[in-house]
NUKOLRO-881249 format. One line per field, with one value per atom (N, C-alpha, C): residue number from 1; atom name; z, y, x. Coordinates in steps of 0.05 Angstrom, whole numbers. Example, Ala and Ser with C-alpha at 12.3 -4.5 7.8 and 13.67 -1.06 7.14 Angstrom:
2
num	1, 1, 1, 2, 2, 2
atome	N, CA, C, N, CA, C
Z	156, 156, 156, 142, 143, 157
Y	-114, -90, -66, -45, -21, 1
X	264, 246, 264, 257, 273, 258
This chain:
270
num	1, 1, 1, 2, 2, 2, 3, 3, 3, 4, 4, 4, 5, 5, 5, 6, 6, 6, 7, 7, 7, 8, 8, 8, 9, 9, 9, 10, 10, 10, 11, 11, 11, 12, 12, 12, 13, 13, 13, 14, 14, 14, 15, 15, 15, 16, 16, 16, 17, 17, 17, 18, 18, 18, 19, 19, 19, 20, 20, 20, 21, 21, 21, 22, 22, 22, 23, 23, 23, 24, 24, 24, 25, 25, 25, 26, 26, 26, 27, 27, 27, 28, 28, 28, 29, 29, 29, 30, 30, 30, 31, 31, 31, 32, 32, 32, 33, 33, 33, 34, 34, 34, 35, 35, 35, 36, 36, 36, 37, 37, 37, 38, 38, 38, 39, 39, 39, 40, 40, 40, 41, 41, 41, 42, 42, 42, 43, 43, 43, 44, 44, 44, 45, 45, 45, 46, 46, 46, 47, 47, 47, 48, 48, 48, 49, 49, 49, 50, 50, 50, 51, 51, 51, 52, 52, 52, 53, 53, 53, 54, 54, 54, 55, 55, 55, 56, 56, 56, 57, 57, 57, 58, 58, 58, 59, 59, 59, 60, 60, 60, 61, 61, 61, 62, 62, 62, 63, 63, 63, 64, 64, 64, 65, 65, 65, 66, 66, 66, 67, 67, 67, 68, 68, 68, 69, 69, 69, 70, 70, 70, 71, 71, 71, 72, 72, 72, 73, 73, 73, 74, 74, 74, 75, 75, 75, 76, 76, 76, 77, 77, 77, 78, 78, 78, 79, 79, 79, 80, 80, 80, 81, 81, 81, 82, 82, 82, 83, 83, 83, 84, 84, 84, 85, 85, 85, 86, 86, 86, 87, 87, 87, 88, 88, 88, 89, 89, 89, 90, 90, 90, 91, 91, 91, 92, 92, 92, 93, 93, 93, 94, 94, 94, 95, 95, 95, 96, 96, 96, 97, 97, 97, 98, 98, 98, 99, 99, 99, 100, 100, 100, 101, 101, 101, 102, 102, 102, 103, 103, 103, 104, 104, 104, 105, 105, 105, 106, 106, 106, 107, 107, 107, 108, 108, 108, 109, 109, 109, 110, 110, 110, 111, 111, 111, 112, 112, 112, 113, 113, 113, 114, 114, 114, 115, 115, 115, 116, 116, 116, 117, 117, 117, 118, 118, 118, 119, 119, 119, 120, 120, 120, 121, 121, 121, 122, 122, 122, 123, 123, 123, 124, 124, 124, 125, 125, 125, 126, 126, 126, 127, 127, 127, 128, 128, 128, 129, 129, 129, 130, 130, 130, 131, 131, 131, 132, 132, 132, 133, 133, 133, 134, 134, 134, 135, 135, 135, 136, 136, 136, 137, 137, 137, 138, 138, 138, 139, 139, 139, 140, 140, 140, 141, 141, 141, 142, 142, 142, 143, 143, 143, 144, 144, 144, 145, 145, 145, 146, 146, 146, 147, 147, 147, 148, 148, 148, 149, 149, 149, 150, 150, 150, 151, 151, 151, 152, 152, 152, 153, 153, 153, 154, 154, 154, 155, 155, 155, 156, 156, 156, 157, 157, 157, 158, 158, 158, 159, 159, 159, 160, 160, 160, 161, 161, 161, 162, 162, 162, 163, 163, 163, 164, 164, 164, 165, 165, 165, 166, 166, 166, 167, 167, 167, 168, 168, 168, 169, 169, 169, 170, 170, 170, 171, 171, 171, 172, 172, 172, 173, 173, 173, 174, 174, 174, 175, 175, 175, 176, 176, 176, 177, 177, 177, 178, 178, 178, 179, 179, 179, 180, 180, 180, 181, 181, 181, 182, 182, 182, 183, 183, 183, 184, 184, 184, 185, 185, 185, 186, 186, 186, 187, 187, 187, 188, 188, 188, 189, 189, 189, 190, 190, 190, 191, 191, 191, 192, 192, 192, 193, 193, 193, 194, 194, 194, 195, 195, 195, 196, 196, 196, 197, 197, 197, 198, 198, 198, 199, 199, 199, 200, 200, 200, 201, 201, 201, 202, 202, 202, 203, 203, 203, 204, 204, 204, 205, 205, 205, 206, 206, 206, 207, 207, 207, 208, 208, 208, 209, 209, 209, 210, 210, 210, 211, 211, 211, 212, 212, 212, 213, 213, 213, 214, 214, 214, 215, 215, 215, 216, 216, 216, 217, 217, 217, 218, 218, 218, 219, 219, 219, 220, 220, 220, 221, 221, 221, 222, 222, 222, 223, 223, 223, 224, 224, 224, 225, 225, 225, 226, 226, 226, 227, 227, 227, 228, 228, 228, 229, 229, 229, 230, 230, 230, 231, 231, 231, 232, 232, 232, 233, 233, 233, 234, 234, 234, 235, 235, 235, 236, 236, 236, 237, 237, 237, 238, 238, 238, 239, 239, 239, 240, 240, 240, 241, 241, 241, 242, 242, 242, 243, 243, 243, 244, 244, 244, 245, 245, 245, 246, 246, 246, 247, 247, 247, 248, 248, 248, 249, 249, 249, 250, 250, 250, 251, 251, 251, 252, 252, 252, 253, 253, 253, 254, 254, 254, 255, 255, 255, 256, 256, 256, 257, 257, 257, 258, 258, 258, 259, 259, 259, 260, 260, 260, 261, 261, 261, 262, 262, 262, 263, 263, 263, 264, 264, 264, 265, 265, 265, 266, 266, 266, 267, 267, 267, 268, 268, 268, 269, 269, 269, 270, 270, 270
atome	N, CA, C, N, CA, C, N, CA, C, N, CA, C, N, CA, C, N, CA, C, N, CA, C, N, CA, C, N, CA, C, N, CA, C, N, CA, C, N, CA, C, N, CA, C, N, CA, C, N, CA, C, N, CA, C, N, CA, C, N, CA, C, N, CA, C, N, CA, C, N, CA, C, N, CA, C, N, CA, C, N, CA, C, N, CA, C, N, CA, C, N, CA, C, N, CA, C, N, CA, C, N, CA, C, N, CA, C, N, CA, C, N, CA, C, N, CA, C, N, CA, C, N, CA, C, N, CA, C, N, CA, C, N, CA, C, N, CA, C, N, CA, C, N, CA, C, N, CA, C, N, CA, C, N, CA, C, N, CA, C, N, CA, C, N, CA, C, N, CA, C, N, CA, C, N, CA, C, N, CA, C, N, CA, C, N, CA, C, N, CA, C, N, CA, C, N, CA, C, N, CA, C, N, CA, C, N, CA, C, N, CA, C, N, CA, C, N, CA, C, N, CA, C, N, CA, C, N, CA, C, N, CA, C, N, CA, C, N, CA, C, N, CA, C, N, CA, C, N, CA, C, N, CA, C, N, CA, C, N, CA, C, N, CA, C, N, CA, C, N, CA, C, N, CA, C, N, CA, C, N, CA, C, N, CA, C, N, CA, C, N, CA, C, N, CA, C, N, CA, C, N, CA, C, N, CA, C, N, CA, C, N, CA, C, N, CA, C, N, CA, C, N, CA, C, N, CA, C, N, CA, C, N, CA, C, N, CA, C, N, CA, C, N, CA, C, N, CA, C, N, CA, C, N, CA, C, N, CA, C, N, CA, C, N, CA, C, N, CA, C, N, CA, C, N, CA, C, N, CA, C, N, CA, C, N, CA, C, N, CA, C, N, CA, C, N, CA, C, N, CA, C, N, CA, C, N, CA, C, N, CA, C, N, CA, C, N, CA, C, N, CA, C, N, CA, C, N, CA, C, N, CA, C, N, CA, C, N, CA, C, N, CA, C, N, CA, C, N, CA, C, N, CA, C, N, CA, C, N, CA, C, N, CA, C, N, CA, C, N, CA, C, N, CA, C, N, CA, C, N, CA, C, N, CA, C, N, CA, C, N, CA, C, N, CA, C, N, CA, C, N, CA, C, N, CA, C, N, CA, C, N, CA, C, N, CA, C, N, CA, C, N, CA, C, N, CA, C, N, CA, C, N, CA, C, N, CA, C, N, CA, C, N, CA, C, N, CA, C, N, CA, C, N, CA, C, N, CA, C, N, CA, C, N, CA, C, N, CA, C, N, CA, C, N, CA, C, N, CA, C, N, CA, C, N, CA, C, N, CA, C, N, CA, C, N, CA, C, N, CA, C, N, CA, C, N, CA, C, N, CA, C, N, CA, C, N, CA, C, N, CA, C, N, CA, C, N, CA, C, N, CA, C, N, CA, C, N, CA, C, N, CA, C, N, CA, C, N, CA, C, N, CA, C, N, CA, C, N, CA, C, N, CA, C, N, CA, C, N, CA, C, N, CA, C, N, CA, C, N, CA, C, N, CA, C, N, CA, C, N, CA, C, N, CA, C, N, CA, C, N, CA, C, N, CA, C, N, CA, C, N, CA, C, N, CA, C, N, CA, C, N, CA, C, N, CA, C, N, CA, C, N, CA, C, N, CA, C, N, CA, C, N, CA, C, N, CA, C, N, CA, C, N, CA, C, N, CA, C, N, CA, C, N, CA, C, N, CA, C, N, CA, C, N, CA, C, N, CA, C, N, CA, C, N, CA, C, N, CA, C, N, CA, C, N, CA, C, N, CA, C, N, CA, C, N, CA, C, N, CA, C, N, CA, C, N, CA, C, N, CA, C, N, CA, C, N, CA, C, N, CA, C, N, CA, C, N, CA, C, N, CA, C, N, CA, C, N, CA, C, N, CA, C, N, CA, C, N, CA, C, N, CA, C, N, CA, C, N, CA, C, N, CA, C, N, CA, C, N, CA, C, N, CA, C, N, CA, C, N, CA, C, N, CA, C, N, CA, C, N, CA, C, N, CA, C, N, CA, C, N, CA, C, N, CA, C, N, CA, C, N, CA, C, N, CA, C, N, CA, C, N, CA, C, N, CA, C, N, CA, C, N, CA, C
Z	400, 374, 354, 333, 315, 293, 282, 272, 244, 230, 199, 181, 160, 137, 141, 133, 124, 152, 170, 189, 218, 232, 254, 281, 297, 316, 339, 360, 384, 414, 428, 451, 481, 500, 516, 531, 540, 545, 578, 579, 612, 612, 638, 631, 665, 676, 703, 713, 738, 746, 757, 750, 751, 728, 713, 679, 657, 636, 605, 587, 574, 543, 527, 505, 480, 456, 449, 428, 401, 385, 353, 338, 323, 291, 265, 247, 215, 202, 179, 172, 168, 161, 162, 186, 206, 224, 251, 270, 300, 313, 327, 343, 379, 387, 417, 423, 447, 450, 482, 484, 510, 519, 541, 550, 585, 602, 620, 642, 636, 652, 642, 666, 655, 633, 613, 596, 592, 615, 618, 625, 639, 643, 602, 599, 573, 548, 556, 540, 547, 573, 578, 579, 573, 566, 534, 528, 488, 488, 503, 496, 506, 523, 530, 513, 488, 469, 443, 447, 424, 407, 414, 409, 413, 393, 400, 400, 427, 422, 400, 383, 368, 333, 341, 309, 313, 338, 337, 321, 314, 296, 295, 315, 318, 358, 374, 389, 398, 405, 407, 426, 443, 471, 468, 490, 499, 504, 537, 541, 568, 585, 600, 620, 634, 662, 663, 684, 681, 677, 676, 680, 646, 627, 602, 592, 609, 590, 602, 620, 638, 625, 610, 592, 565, 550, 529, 518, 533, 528, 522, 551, 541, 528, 509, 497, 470, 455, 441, 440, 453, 455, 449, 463, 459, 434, 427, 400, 376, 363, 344, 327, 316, 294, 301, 325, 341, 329, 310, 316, 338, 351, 368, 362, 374, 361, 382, 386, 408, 397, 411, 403, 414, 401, 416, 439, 445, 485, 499, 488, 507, 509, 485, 473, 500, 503, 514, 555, 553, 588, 589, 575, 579, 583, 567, 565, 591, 609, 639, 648, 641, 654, 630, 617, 589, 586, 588, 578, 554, 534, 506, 487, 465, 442, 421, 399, 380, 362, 348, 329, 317, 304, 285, 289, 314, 329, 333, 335, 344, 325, 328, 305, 324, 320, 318, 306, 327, 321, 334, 311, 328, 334, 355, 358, 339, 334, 320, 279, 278, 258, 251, 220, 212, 199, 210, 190, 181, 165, 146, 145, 163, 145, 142, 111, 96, 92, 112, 118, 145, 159, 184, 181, 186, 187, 217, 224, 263, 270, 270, 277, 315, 319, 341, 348, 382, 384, 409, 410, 440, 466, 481, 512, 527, 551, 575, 595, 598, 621, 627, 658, 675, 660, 635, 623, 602, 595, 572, 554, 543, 520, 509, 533, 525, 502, 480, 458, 463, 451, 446, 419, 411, 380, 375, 343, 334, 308, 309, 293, 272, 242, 225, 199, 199, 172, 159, 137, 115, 128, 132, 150, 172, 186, 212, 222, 262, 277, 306, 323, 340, 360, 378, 393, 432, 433, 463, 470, 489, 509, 531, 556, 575, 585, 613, 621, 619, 614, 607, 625, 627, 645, 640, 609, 605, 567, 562, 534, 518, 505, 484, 466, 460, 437, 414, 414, 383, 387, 412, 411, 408, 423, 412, 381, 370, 339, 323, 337, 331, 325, 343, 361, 351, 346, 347, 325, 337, 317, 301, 332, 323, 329, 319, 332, 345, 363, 398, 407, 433, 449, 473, 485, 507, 524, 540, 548, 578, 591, 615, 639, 660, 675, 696, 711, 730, 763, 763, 788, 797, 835, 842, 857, 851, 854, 890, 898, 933, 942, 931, 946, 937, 922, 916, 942, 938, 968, 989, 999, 1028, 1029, 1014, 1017, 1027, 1029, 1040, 1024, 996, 989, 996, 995, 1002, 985, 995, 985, 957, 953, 924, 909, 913, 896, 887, 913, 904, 879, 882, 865, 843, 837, 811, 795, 803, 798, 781, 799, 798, 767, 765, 752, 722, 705, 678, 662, 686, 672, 685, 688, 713, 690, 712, 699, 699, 683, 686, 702, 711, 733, 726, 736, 718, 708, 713, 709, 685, 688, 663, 643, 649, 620, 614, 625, 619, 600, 614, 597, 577, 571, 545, 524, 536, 513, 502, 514, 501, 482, 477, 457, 434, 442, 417, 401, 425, 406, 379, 368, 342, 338, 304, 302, 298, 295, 288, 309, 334, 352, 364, 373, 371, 398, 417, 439, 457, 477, 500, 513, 522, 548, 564, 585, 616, 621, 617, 620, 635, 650, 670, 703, 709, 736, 755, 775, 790, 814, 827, 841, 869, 880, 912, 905, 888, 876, 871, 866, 845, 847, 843, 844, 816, 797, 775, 768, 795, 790, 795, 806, 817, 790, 766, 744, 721, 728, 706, 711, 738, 738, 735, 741, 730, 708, 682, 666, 665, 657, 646, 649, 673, 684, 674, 670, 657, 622, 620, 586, 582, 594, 595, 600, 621, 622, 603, 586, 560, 537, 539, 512, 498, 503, 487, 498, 471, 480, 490, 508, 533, 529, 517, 519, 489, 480, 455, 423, 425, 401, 409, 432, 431, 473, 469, 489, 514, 532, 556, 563, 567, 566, 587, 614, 642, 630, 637, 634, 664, 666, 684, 685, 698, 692, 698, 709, 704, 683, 669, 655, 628, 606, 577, 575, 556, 539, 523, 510, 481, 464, 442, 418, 397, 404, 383, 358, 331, 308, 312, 293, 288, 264
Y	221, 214, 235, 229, 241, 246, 275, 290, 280, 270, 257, 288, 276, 303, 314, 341, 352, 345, 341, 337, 367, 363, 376, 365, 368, 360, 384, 369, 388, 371, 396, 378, 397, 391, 412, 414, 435, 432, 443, 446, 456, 474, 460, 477, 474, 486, 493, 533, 526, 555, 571, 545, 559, 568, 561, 568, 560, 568, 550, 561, 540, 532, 514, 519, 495, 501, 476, 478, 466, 471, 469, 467, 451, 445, 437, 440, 435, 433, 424, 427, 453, 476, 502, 520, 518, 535, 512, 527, 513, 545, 538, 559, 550, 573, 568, 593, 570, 593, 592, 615, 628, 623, 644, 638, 640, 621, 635, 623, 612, 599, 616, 614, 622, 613, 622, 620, 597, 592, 570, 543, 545, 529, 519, 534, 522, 518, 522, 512, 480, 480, 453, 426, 437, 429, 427, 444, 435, 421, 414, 396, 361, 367, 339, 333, 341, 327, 335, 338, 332, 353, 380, 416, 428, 450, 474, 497, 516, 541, 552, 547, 560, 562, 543, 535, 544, 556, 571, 597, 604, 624, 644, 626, 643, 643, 669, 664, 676, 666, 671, 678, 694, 706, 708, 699, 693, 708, 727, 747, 756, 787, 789, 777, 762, 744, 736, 735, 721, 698, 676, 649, 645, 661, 658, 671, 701, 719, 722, 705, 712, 722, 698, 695, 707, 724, 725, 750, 771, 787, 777, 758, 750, 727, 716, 693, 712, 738, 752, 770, 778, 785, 762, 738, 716, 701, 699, 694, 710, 721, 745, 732, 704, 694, 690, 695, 695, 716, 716, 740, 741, 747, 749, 766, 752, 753, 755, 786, 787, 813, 816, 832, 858, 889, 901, 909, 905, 909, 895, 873, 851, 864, 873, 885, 912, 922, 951, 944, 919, 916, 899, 884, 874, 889, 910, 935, 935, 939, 942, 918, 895, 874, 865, 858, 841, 864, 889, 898, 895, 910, 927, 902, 894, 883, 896, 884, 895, 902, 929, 925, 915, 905, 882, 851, 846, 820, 832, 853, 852, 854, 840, 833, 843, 848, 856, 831, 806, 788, 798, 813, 821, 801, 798, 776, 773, 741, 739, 748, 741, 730, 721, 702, 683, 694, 690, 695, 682, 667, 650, 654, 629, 628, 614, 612, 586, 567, 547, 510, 519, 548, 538, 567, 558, 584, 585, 605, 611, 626, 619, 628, 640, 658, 677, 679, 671, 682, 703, 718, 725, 721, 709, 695, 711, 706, 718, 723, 737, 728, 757, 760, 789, 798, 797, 809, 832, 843, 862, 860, 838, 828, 801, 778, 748, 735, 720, 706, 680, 663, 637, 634, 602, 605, 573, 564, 550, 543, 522, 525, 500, 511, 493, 485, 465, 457, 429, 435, 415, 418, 385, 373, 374, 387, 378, 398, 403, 424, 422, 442, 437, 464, 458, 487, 484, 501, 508, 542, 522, 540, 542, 558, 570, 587, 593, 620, 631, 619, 624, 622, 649, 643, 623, 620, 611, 606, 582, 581, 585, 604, 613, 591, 590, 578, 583, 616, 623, 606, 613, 597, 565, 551, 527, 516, 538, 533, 538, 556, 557, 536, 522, 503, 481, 471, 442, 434, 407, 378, 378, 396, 394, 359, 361, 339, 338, 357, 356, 378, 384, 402, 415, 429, 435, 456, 446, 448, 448, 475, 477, 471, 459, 440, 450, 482, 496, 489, 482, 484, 465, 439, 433, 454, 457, 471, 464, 445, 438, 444, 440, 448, 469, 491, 518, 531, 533, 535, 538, 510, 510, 513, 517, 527, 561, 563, 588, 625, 615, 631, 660, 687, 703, 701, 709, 702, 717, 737, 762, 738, 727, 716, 693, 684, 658, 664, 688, 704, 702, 713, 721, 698, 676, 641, 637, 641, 622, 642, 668, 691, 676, 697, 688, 705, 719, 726, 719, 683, 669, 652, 622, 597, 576, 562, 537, 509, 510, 477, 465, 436, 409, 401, 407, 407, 422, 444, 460, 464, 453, 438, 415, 400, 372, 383, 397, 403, 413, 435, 445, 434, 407, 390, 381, 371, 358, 373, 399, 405, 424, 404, 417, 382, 365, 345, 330, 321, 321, 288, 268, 251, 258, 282, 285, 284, 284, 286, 262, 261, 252, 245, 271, 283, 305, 295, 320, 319, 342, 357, 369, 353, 367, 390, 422, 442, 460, 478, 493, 495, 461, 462, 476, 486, 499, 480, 495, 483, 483, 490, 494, 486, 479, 479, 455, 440, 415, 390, 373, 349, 332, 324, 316, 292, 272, 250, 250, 275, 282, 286, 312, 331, 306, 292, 267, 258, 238, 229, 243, 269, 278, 291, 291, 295, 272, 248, 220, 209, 214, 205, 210, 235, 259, 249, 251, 249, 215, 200, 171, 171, 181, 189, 196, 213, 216, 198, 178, 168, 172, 184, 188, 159, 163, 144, 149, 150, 159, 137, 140, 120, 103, 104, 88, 108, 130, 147, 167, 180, 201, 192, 198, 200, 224, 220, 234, 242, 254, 268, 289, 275, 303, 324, 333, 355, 362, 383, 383, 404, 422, 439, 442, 416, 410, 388, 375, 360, 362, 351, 358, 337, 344, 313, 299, 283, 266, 289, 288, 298, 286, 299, 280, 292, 274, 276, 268, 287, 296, 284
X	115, 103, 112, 125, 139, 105, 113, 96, 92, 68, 61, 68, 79, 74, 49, 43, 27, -5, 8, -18, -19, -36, -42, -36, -11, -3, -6, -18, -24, -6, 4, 12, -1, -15, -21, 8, 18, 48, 45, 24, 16, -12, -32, -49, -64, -76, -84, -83, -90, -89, -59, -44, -13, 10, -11, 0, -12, -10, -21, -11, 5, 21, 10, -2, -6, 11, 14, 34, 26, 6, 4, 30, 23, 43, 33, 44, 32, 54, 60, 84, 92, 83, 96, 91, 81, 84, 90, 103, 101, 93, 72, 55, 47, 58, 46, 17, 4, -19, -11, -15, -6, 21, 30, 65, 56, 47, 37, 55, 85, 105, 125, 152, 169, 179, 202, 214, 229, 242, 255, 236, 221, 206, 187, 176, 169, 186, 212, 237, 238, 233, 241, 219, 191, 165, 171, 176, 180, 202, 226, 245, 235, 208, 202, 188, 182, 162, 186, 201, 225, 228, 213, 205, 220, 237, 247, 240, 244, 231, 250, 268, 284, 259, 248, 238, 203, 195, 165, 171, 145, 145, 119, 99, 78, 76, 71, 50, 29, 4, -25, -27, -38, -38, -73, -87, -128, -122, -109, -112, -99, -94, -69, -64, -82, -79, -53, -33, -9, 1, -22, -29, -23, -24, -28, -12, 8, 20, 48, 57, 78, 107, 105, 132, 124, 110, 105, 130, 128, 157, 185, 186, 210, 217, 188, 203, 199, 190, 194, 217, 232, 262, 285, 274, 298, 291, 269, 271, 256, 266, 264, 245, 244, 227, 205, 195, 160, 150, 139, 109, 91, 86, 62, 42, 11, -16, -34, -47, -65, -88, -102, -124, -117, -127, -107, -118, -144, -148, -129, -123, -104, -72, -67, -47, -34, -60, -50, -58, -70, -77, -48, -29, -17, 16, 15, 44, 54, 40, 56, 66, 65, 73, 95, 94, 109, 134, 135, 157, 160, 185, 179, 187, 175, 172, 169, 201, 206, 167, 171, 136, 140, 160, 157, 146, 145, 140, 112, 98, 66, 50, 33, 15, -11, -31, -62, -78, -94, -108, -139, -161, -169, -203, -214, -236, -256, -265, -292, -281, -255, -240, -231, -232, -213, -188, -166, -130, -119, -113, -101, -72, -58, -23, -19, -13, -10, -21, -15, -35, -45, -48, -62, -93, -110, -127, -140, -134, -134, -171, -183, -202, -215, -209, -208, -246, -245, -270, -270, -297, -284, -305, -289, -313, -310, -336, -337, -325, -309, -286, -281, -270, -253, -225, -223, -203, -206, -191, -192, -212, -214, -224, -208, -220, -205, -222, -207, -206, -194, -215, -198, -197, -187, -182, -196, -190, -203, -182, -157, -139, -159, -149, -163, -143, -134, -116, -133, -138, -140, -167, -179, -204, -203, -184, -177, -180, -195, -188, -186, -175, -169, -176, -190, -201, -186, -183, -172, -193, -218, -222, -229, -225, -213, -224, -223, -222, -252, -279, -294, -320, -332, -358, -380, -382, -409, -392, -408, -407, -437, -427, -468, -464, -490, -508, -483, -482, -460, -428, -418, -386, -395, -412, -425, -417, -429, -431, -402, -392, -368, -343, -348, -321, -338, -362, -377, -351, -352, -347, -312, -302, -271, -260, -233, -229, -214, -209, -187, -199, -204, -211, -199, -180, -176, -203, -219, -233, -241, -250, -240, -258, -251, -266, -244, -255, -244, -240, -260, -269, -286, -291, -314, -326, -356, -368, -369, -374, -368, -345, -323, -292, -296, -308, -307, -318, -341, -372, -354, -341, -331, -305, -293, -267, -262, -227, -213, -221, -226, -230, -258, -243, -264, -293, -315, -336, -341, -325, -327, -313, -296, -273, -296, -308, -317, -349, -347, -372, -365, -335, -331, -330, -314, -298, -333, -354, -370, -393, -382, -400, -403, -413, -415, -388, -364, -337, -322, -323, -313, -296, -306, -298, -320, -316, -334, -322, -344, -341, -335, -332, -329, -363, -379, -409, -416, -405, -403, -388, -366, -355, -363, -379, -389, -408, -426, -455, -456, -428, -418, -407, -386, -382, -403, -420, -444, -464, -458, -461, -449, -423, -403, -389, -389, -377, -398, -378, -390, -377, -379, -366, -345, -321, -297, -279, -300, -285, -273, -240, -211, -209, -199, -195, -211, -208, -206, -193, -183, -168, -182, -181, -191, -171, -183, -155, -174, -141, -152, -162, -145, -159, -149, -159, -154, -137, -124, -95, -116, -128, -137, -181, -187, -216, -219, -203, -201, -194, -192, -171, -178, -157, -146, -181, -167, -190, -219, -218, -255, -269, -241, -253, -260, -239, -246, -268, -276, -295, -325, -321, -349, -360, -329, -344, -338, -331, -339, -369, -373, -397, -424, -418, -438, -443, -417, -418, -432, -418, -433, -468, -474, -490, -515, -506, -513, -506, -502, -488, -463, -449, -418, -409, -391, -373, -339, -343, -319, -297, -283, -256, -260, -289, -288, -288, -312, -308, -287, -277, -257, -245, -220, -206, -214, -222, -212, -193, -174, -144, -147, -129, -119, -90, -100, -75, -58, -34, -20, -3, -5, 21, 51, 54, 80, 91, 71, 81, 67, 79, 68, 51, 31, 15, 41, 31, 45, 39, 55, 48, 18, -1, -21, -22, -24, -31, -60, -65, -99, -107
């Protein structure tokens, strides 16, 4: 889907526990949030939606997990016109892994602020999670917005209010809480997954949408599933279920949308 003038185009370009790339557009910026694939690999994710990494110019880094920061070095060396945008806890837990980036390419985004470039205004929050200090964001042009979050133990009352009544969501629906329980994983691990600086279930992203969607809302993205926790059609059906459940309208006021980390969404205009 070829991009309208002057609109907000989002594509999830990969998203699970083996990587995550989103790819925002506006007419003046093309922005990625997170680099958590190789280089090559999300070269060839932006050439399936008709994207060059030659023509990005921003990227957003939540925070150092490798899942999110893999490639972020080296897609800042290979392409010089990236600024990159992280907070600086994320900034300094991430130095040992990413290797050296020109200072001109590092920017300071720091949580629980709005930054304005141009037609896009990036609104940064920061969630519960086993990192430095992880942030998600809240991109906003014209009437239009678009939130990707992640990685998150628990959503408050305040990020609630934050994020309500966008109109696309990447929204994370980690884990079943039963294939979690009885599965391989050690019992600390299965502590932390399940903590309030964990992830959220498919239960708990269900319960969280429900009180953030709004009428503006367009889309969702089921993001973040876990590769050994999860299965694609289980995460769907239980938030559909759930949200039906309650009254949304699932397929009629806004789209349900799986994600994949090997394959891109469509390009949606917002």
């Amino acid at each position: 889907m070829s991009n309208d003038a002057d609109s907000l185009s989002v594509s999830v370009l990969s998203s699970g526990s083996g990587g995550n790339v989103t790819y925002i557009e506006t007419d003046q910026h093309k922005v990625l949030l997170d680099a958590g694939l190789s280089g090559i690999r999300i070269k060839k994710l932006m050439m399936s939606i008709d994207r060059d990494l030659n023509d990005v110019d921003m990227l957003l880094v939540t925070h150092e997990h490798t899942d999110h920061s893999k490639a972020v070095g080296i897609l800042a060396r290979k392409y010089p016109k990236i600024n990159v945008y992280a907070n600086k806890q994320t900034w300094d837990a991430m130095a040992s892994t990413i290797g050296d980036i020109p200072e001109c390419q590092k920017n300071i985004f720091p949580p629980n602020m709005t930054m304005s470039f141009g037609d896009l205004d990036i609104e940064s929050f920061a969630v519960s999670h086993d990192a430095a200090k992880a942030q998600f964001y809240n991109f906003h042009h014209h009437n239009k917005s678009f939130v990707v979050i992640t990685d998150v133990g628990y959503v408050s009352d305040h990020i609630a209010g934050v994020i309500d009544n966008a109109n696309a969501y990447v929204f994370e629906c980690n884990h079943d809480l039963e294939m979690l329980r009885s599965g391989e994983y050690p019992w600390s691990l299965k502590q932390r997954i399940m903590g309030d600086e964990g992830h959220l279930s498919n239960e708990d992203g269900a319960n969280a949408l429900m009180n953030c969607i709004g009428h503006n809302t367009e889309h969702i993205f089921i993001g973040h599933r876990s590769h050994h926790n999860n299965v694609k059609e289980l995460a769907h059906l239980t938030v559909a279920s759930m949200l039906e459940e309650h009254d949304f309208g699932v397929g009629h006021d806004f789209d349900l949308l799986d994600t994949d980390v090997e394959q891109a969404s469509q390009l949606y205009t917002l």
